[in-house]
PDB file with one MODEL, atoms N, CA, C and O in Angstrom:
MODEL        1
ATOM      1  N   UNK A   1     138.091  50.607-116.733  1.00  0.00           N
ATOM      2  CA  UNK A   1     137.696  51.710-117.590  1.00  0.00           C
ATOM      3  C   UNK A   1     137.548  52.963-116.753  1.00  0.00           C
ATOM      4  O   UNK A   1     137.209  52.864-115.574  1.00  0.00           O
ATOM      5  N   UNK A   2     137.826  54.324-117.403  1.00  0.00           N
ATOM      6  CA  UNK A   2     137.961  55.312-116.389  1.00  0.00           C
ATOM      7  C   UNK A   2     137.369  56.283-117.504  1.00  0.00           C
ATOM      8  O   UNK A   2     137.999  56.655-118.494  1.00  0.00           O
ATOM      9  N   UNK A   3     136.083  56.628-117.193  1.00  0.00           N
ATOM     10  CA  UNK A   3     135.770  58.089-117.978  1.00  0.00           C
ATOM     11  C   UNK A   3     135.862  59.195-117.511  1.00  0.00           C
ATOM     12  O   UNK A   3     134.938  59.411-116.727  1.00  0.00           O
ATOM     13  N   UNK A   4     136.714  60.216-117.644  1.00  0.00           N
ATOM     14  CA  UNK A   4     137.037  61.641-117.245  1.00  0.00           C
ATOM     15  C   UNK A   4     136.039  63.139-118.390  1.00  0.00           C
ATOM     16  O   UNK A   4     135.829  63.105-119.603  1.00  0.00           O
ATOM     17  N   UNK A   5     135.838  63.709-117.875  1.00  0.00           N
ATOM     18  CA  UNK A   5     134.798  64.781-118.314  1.00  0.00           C
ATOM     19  C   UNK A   5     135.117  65.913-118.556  1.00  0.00           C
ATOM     20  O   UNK A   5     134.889  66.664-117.607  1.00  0.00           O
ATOM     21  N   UNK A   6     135.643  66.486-119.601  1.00  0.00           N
ATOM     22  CA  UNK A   6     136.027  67.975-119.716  1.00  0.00           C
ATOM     23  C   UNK A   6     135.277  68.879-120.306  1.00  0.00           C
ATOM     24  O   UNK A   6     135.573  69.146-121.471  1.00  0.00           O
ATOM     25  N   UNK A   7     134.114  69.593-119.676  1.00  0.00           N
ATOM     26  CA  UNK A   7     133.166  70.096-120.458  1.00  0.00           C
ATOM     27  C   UNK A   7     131.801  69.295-121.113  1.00  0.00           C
ATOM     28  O   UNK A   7     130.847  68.852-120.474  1.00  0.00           O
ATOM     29  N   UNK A   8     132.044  69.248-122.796  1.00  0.00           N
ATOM     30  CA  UNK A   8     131.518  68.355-123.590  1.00  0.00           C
ATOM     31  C   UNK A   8     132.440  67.398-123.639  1.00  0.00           C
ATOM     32  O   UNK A   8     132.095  66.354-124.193  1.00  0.00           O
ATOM     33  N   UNK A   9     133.440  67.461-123.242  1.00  0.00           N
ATOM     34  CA  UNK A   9     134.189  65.818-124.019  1.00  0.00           C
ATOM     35  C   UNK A   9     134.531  64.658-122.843  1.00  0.00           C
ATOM     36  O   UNK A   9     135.102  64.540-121.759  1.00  0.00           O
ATOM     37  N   UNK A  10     134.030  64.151-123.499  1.00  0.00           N
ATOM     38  CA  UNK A  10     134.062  62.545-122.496  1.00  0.00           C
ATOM     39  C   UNK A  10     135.211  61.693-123.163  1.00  0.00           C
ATOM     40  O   UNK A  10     135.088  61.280-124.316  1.00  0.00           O
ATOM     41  N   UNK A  11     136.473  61.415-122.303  1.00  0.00           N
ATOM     42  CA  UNK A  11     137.582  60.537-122.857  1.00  0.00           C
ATOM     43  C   UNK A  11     137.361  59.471-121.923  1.00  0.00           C
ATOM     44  O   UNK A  11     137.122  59.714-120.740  1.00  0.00           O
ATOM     45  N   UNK A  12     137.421  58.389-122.346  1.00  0.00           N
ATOM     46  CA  UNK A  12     137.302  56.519-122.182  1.00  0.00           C
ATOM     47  C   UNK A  12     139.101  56.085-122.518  1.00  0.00           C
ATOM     48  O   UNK A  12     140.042  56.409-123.244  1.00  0.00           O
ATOM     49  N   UNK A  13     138.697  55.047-121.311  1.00  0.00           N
ATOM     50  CA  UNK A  13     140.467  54.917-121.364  1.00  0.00           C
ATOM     51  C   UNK A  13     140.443  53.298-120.792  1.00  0.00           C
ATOM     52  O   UNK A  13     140.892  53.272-119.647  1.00  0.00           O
ATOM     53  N   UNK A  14     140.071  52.055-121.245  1.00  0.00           N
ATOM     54  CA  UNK A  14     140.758  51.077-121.014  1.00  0.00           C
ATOM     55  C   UNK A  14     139.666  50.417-121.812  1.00  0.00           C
ATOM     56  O   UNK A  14     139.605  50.814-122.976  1.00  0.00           O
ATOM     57  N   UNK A  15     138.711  49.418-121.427  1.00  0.00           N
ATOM     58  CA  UNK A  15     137.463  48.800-121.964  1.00  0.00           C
ATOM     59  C   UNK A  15     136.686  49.580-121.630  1.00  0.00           C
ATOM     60  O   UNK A  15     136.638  50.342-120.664  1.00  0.00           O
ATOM     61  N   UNK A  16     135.567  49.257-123.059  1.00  0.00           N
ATOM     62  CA  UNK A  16     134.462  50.159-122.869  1.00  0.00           C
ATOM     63  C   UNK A  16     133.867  48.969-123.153  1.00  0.00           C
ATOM     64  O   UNK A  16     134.213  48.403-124.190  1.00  0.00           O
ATOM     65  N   UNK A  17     132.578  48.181-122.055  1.00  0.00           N
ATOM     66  CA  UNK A  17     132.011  46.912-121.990  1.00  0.00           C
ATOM     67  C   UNK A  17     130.929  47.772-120.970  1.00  0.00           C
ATOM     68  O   UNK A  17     130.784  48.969-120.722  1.00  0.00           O
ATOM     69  N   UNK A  18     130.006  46.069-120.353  1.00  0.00           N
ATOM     70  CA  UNK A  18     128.819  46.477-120.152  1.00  0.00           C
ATOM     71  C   UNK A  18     129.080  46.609-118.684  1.00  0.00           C
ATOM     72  O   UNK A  18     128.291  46.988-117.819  1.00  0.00           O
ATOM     73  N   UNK A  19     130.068  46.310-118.581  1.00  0.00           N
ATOM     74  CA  UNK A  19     130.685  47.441-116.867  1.00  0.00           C
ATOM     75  C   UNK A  19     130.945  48.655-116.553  1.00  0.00           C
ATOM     76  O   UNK A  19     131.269  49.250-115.525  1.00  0.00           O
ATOM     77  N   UNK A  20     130.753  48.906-117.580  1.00  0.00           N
ATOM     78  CA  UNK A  20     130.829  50.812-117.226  1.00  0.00           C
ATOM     79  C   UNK A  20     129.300  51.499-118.481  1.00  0.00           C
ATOM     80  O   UNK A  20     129.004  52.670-118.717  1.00  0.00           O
ATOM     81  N   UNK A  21     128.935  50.768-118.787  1.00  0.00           N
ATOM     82  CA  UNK A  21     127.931  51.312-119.575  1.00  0.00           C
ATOM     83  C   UNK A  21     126.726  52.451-118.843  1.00  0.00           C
ATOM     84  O   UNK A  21     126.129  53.401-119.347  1.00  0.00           O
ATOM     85  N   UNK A  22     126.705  52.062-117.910  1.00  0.00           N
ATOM     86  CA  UNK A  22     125.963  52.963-116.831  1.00  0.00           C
ATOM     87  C   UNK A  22     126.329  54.526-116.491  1.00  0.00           C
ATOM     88  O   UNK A  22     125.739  55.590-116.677  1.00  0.00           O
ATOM     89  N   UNK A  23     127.526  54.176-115.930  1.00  0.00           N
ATOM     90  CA  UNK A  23     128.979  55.710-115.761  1.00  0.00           C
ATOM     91  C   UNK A  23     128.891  56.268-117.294  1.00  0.00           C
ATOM     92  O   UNK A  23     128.537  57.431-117.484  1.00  0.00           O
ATOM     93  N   UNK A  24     129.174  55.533-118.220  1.00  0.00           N
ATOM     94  CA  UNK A  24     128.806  56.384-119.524  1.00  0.00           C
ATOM     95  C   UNK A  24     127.771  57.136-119.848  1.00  0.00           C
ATOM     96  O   UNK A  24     127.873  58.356-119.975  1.00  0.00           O
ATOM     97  N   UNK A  25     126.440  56.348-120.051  1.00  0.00           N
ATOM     98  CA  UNK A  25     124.983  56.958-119.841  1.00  0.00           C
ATOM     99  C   UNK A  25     124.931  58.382-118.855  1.00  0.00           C
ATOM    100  O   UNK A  25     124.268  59.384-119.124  1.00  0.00           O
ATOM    101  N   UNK A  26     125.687  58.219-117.811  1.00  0.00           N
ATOM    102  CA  UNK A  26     125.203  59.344-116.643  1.00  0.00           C
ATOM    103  C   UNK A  26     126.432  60.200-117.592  1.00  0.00           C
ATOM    104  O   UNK A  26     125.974  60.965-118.441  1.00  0.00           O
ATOM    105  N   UNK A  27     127.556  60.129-117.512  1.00  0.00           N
ATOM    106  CA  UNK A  27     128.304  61.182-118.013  1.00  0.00           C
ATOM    107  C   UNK A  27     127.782  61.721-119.480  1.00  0.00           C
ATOM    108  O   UNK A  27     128.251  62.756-119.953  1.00  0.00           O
ATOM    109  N   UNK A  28     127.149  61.235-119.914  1.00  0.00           N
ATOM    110  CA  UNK A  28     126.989  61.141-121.065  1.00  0.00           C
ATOM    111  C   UNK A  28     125.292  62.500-121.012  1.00  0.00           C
ATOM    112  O   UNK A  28     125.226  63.510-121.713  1.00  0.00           O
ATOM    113  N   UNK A  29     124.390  62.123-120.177  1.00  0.00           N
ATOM    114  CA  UNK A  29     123.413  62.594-119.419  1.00  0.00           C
ATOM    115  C   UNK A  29     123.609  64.278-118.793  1.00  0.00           C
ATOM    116  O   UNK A  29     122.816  65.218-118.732  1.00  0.00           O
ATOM    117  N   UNK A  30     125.114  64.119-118.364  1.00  0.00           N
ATOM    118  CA  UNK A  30     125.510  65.660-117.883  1.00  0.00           C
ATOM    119  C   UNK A  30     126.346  66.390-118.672  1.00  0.00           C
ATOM    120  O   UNK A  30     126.739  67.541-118.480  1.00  0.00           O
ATOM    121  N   UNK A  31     126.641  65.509-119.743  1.00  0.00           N
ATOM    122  CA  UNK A  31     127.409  66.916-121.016  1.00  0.00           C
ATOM    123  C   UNK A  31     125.709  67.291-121.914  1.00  0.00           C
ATOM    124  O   UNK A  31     125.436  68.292-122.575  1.00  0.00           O
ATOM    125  N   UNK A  32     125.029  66.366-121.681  1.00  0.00           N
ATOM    126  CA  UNK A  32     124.387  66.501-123.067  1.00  0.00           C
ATOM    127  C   UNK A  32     123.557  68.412-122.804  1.00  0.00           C
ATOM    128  O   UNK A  32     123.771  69.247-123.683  1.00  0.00           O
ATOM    129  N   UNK A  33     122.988  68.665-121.977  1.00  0.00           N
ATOM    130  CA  UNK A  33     122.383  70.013-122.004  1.00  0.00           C
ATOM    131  C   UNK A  33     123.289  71.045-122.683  1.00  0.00           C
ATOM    132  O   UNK A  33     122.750  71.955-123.314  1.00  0.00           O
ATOM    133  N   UNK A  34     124.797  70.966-122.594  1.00  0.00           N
ATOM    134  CA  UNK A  34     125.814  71.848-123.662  1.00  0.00           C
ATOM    135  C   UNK A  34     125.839  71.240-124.900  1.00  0.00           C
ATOM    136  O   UNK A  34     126.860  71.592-125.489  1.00  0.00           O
ATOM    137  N   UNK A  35     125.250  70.576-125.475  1.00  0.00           N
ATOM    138  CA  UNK A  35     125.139  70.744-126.917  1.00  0.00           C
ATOM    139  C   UNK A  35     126.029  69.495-127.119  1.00  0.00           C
ATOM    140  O   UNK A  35     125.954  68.581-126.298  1.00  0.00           O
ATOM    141  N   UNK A  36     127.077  69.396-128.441  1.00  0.00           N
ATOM    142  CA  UNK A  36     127.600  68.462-129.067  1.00  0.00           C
ATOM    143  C   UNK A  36     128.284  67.732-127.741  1.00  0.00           C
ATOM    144  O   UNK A  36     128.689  68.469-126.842  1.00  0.00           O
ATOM    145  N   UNK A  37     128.384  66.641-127.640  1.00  0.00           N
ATOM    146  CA  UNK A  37     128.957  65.639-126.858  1.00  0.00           C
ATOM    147  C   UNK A  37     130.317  64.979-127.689  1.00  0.00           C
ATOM    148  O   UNK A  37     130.145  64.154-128.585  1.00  0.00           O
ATOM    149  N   UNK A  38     131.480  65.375-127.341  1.00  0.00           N
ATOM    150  CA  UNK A  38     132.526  64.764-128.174  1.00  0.00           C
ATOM    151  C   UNK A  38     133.388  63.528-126.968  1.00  0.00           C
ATOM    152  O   UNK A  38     133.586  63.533-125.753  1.00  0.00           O
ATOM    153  N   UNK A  39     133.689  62.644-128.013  1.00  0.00           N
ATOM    154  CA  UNK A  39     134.213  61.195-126.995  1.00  0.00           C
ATOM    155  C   UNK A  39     134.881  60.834-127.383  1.00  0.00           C
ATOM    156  O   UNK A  39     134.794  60.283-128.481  1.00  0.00           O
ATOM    157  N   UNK A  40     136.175  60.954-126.559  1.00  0.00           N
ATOM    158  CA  UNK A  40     137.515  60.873-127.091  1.00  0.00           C
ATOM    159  C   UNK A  40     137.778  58.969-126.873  1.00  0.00           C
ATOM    160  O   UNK A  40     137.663  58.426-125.774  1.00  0.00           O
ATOM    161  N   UNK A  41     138.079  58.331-127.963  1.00  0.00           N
ATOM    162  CA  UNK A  41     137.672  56.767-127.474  1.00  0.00           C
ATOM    163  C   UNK A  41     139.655  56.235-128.049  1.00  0.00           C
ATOM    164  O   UNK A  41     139.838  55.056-128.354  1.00  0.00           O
ATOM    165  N   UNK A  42     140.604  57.020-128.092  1.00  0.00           N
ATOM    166  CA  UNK A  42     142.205  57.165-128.077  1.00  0.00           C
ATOM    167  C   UNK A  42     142.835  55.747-127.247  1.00  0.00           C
ATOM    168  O   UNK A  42     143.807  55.115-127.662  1.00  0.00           O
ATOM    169  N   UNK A  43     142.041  55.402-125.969  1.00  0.00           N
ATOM    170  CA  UNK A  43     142.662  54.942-125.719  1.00  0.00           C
ATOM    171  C   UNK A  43     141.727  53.465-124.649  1.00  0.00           C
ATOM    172  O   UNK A  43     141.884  52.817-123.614  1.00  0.00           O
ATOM    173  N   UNK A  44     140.727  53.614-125.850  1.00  0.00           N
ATOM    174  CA  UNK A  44     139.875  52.584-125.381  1.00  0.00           C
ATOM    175  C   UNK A  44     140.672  51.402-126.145  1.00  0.00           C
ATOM    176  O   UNK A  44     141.138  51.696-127.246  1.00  0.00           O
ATOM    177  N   UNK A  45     140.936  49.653-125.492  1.00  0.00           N
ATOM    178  CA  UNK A  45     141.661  48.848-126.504  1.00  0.00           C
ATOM    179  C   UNK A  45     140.550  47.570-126.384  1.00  0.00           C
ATOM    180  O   UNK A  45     140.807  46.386-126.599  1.00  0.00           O
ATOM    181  N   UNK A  46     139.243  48.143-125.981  1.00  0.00           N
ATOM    182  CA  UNK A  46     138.143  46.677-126.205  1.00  0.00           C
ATOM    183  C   UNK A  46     136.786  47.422-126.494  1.00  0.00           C
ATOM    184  O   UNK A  46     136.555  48.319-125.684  1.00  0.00           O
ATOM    185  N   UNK A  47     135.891  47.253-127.423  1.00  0.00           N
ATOM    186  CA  UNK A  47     134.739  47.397-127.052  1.00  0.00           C
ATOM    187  C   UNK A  47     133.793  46.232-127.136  1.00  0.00           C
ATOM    188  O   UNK A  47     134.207  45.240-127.736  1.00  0.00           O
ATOM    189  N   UNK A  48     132.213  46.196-126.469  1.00  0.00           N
ATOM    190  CA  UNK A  48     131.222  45.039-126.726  1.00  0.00           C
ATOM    191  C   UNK A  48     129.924  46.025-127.461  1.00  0.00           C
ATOM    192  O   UNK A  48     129.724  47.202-127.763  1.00  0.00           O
ATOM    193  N   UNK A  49     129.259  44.762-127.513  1.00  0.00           N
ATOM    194  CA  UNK A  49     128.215  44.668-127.892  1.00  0.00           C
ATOM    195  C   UNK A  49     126.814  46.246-127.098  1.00  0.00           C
ATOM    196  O   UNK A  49     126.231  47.191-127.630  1.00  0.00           O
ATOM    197  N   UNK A  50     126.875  45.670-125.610  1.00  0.00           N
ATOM    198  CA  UNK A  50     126.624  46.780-125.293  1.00  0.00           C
ATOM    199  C   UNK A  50     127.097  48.519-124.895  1.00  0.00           C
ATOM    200  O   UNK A  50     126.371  49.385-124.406  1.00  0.00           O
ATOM    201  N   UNK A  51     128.848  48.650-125.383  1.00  0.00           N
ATOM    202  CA  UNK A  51     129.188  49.633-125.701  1.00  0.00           C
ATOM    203  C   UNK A  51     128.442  50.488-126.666  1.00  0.00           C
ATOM    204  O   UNK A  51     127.991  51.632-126.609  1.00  0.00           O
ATOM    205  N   UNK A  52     128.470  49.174-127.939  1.00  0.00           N
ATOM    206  CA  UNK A  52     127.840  49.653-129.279  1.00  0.00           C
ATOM    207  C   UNK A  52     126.539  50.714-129.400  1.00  0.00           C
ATOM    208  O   UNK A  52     126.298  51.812-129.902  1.00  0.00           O
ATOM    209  N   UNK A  53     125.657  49.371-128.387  1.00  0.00           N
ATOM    210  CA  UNK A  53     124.252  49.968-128.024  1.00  0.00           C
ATOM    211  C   UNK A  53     123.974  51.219-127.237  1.00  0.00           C
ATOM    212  O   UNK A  53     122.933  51.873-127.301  1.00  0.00           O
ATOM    213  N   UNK A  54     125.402  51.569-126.213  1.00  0.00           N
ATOM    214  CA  UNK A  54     125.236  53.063-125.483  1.00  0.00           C
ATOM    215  C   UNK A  54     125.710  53.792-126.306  1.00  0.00           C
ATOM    216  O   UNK A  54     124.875  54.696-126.278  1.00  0.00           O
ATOM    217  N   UNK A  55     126.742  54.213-127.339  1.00  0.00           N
ATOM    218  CA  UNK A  55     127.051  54.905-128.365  1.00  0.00           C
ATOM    219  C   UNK A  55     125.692  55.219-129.157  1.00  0.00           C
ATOM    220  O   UNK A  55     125.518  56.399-129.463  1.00  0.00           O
ATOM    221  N   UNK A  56     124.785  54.354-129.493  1.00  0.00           N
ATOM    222  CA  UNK A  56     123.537  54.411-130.261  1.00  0.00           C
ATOM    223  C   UNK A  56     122.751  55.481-129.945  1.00  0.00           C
ATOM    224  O   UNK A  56     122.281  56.402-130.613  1.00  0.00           O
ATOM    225  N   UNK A  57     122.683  55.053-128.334  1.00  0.00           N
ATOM    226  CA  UNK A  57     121.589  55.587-127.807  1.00  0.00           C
ATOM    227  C   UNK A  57     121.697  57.012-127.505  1.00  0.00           C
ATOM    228  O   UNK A  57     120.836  57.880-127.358  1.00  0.00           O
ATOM    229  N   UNK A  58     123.474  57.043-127.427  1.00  0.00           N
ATOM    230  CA  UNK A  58     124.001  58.347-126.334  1.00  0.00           C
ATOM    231  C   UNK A  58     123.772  59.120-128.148  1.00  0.00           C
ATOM    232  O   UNK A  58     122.947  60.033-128.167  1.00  0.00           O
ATOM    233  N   UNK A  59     124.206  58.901-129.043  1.00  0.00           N
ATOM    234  CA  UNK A  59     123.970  59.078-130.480  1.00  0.00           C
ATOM    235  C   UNK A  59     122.325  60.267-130.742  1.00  0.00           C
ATOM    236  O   UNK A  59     122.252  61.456-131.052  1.00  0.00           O
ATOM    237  N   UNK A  60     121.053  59.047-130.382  1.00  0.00           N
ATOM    238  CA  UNK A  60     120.063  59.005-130.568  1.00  0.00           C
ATOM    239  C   UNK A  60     119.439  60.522-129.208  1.00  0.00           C
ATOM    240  O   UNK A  60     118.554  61.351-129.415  1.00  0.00           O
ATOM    241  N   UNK A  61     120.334  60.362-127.901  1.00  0.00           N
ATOM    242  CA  UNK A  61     119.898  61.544-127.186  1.00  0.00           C
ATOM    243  C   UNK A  61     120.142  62.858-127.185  1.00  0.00           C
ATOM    244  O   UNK A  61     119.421  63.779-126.802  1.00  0.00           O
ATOM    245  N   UNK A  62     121.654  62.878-127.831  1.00  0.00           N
ATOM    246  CA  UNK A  62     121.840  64.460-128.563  1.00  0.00           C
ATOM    247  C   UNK A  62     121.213  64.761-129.896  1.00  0.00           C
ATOM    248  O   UNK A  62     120.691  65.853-130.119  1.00  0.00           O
ATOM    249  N   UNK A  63     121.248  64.084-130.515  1.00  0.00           N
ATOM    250  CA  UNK A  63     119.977  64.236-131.638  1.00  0.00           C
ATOM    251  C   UNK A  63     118.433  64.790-131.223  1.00  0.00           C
ATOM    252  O   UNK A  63     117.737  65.588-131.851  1.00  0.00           O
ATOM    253  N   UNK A  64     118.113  64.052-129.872  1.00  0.00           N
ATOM    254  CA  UNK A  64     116.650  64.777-129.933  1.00  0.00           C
ATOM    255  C   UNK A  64     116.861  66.267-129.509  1.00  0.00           C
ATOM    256  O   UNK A  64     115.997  67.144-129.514  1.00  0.00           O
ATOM    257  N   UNK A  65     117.831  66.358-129.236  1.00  0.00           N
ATOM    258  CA  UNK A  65     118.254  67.864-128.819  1.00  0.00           C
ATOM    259  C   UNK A  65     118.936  69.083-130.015  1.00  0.00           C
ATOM    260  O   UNK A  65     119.273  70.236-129.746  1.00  0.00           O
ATOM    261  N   UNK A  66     118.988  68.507-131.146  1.00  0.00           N
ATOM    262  CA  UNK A  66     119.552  69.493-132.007  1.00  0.00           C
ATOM    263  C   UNK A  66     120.818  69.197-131.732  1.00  0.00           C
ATOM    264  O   UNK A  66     121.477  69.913-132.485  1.00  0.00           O
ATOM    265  N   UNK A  67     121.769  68.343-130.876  1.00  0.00           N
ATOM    266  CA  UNK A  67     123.331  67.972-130.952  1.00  0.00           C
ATOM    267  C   UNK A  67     123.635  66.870-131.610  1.00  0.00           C
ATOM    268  O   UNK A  67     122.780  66.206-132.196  1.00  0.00           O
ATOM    269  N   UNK A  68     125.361  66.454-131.564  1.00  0.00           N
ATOM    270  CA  UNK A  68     125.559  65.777-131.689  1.00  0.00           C
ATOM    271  C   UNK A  68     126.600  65.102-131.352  1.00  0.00           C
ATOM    272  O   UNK A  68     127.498  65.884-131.042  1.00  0.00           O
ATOM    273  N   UNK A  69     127.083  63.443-131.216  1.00  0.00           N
ATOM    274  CA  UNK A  69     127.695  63.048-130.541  1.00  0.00           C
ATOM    275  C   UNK A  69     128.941  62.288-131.337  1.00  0.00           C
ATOM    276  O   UNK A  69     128.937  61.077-131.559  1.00  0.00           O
ATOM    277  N   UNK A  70     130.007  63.192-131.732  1.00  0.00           N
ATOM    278  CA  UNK A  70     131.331  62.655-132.066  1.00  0.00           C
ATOM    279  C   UNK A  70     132.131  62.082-131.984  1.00  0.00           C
ATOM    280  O   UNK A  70     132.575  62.361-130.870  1.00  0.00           O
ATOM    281  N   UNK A  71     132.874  61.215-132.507  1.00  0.00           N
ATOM    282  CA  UNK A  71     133.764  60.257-131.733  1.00  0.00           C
ATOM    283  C   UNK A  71     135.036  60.861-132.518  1.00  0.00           C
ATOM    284  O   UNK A  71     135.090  61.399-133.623  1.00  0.00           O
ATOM    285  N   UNK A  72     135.947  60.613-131.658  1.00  0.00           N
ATOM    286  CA  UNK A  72     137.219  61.047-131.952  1.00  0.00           C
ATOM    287  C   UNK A  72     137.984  60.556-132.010  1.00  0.00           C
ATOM    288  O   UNK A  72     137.574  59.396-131.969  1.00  0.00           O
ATOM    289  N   UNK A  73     139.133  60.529-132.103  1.00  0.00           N
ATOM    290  CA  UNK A  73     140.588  59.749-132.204  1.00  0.00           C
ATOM    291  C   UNK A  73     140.086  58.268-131.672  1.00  0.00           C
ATOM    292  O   UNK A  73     140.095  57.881-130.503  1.00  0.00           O
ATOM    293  N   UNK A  74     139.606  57.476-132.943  1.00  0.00           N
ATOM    294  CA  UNK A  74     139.573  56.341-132.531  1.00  0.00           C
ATOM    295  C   UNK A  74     140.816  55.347-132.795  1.00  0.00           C
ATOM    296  O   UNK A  74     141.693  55.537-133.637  1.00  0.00           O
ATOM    297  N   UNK A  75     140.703  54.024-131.731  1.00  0.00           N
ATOM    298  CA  UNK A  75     142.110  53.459-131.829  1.00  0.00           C
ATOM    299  C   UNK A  75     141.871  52.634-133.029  1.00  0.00           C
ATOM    300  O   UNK A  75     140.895  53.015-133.677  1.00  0.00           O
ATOM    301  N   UNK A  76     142.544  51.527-133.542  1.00  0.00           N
ATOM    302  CA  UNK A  76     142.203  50.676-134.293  1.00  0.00           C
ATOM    303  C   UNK A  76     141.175  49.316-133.817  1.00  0.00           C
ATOM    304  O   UNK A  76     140.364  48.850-134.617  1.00  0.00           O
ATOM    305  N   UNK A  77     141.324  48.815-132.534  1.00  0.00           N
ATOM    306  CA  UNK A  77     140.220  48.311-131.956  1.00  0.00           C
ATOM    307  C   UNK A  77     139.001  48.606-132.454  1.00  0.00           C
ATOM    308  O   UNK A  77     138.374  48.034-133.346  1.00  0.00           O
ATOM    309  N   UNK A  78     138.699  49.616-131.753  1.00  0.00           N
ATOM    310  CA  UNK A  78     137.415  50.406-131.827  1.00  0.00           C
ATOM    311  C   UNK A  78     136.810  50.653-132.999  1.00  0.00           C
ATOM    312  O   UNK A  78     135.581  50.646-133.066  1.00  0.00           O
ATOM    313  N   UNK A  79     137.722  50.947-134.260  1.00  0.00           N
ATOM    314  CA  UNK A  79     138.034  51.375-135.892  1.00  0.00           C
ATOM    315  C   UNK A  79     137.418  50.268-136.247  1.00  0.00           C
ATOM    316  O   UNK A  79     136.197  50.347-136.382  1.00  0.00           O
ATOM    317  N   UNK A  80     137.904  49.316-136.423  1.00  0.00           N
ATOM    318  CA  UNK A  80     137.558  47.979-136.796  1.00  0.00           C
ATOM    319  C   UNK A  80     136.071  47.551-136.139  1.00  0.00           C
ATOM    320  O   UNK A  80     135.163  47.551-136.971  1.00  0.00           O
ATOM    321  N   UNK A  81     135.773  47.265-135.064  1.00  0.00           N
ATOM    322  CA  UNK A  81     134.518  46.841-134.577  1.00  0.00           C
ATOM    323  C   UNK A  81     133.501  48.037-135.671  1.00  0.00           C
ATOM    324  O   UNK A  81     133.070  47.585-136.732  1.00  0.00           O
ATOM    325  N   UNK A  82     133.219  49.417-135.319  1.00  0.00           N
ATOM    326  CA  UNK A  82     132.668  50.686-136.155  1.00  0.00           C
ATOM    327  C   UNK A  82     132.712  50.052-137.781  1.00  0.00           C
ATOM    328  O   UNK A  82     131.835  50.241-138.624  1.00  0.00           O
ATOM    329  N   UNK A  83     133.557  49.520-137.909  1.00  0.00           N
ATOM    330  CA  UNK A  83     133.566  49.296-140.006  1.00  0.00           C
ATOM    331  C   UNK A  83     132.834  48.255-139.694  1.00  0.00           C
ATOM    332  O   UNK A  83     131.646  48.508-139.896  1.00  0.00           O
ATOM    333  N   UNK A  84     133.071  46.828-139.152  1.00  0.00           N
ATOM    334  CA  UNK A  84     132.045  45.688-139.192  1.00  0.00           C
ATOM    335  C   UNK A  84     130.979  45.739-139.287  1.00  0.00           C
ATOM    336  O   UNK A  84     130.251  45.337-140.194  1.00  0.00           O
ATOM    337  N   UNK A  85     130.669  46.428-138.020  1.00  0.00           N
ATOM    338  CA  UNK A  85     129.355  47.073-137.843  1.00  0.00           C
ATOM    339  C   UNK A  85     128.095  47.718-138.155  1.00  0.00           C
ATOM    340  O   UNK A  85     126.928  47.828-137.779  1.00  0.00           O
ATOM    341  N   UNK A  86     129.410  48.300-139.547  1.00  0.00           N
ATOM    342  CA  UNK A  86     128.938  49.806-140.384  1.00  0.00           C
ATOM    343  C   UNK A  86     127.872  51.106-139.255  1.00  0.00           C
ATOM    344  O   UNK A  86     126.995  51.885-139.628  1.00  0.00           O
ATOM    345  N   UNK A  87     128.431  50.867-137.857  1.00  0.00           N
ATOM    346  CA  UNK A  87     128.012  52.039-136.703  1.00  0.00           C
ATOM    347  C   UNK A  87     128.916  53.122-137.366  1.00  0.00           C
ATOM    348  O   UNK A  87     128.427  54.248-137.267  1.00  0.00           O
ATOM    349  N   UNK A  88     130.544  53.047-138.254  1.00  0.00           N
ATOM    350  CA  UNK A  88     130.848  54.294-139.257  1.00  0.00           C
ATOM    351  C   UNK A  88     130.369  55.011-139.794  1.00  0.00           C
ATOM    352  O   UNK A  88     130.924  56.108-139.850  1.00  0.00           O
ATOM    353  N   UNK A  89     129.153  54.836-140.454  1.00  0.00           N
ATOM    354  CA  UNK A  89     128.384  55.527-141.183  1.00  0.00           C
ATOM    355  C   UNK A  89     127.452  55.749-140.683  1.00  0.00           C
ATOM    356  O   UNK A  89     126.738  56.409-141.439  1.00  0.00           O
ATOM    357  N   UNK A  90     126.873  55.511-139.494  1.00  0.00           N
ATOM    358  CA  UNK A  90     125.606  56.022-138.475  1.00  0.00           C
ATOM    359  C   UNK A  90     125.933  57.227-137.537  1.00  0.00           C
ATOM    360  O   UNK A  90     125.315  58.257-137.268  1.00  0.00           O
ATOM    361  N   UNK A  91     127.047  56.753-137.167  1.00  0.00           N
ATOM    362  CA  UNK A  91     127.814  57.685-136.081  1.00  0.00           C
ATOM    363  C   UNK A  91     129.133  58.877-136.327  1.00  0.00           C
ATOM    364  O   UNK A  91     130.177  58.431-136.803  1.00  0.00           O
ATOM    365  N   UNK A  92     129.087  59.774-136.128  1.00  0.00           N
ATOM    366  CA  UNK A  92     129.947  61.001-136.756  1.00  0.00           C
ATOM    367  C   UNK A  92     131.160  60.633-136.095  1.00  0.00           C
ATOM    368  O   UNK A  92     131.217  60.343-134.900  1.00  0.00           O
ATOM    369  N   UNK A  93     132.339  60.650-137.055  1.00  0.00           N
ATOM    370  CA  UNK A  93     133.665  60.247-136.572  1.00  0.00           C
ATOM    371  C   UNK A  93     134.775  60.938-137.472  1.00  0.00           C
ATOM    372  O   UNK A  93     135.133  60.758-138.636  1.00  0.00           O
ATOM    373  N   UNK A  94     135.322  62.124-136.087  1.00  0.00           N
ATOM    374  CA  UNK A  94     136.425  62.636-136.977  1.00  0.00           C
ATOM    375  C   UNK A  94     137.509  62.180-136.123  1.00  0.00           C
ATOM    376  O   UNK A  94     138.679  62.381-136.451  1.00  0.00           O
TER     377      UNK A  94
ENDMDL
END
């Protein structure tokens, strides 16, 4: 998994599991003072359980801030886990 940082937007690019959940949190930690956090998840093709739970949280920390944390071009992987889940309707996804 490789997260790259452009600004606010954080793009994820292989698995997003509880091996990189950490690198997320911190990247996630240094967009958040600019406001909306957008996460490009295009070309993520696995997620887990504790992905779910850092999306929540990373969710739950731009919120205490007046932001918020978008997900974007999701793949169908990712699509599918989000509908099971119903994290679709918790989490902003254009």
């Amino acid at each position: 998994m490789q997260i790259t940082t452009d600004g606010s937007t954080l793009t994820l690019d292989g698995r997003f599991d509880a091996h990189v959940a950490d690198d997320f949190r911190t990247a996630v930690e240094a967009c958040a003072p600019q406001g909306d956090i957008d996460v490009d998840l295009a070309s993520v093709d696995f997620i887990d359980s504790t992905a779910l739970a850092e999306l929540v949280r990373a969710m739950k920390h731009c919120r205490e801030r007046g932001a918020d944390l978008i997900l974007t071009s999701l793949s169908n992987p990712v699509r599918v886990i989000l509908e099971l889940t119903r994290l679709d309707q918790a989490l902003t996804i254009r």
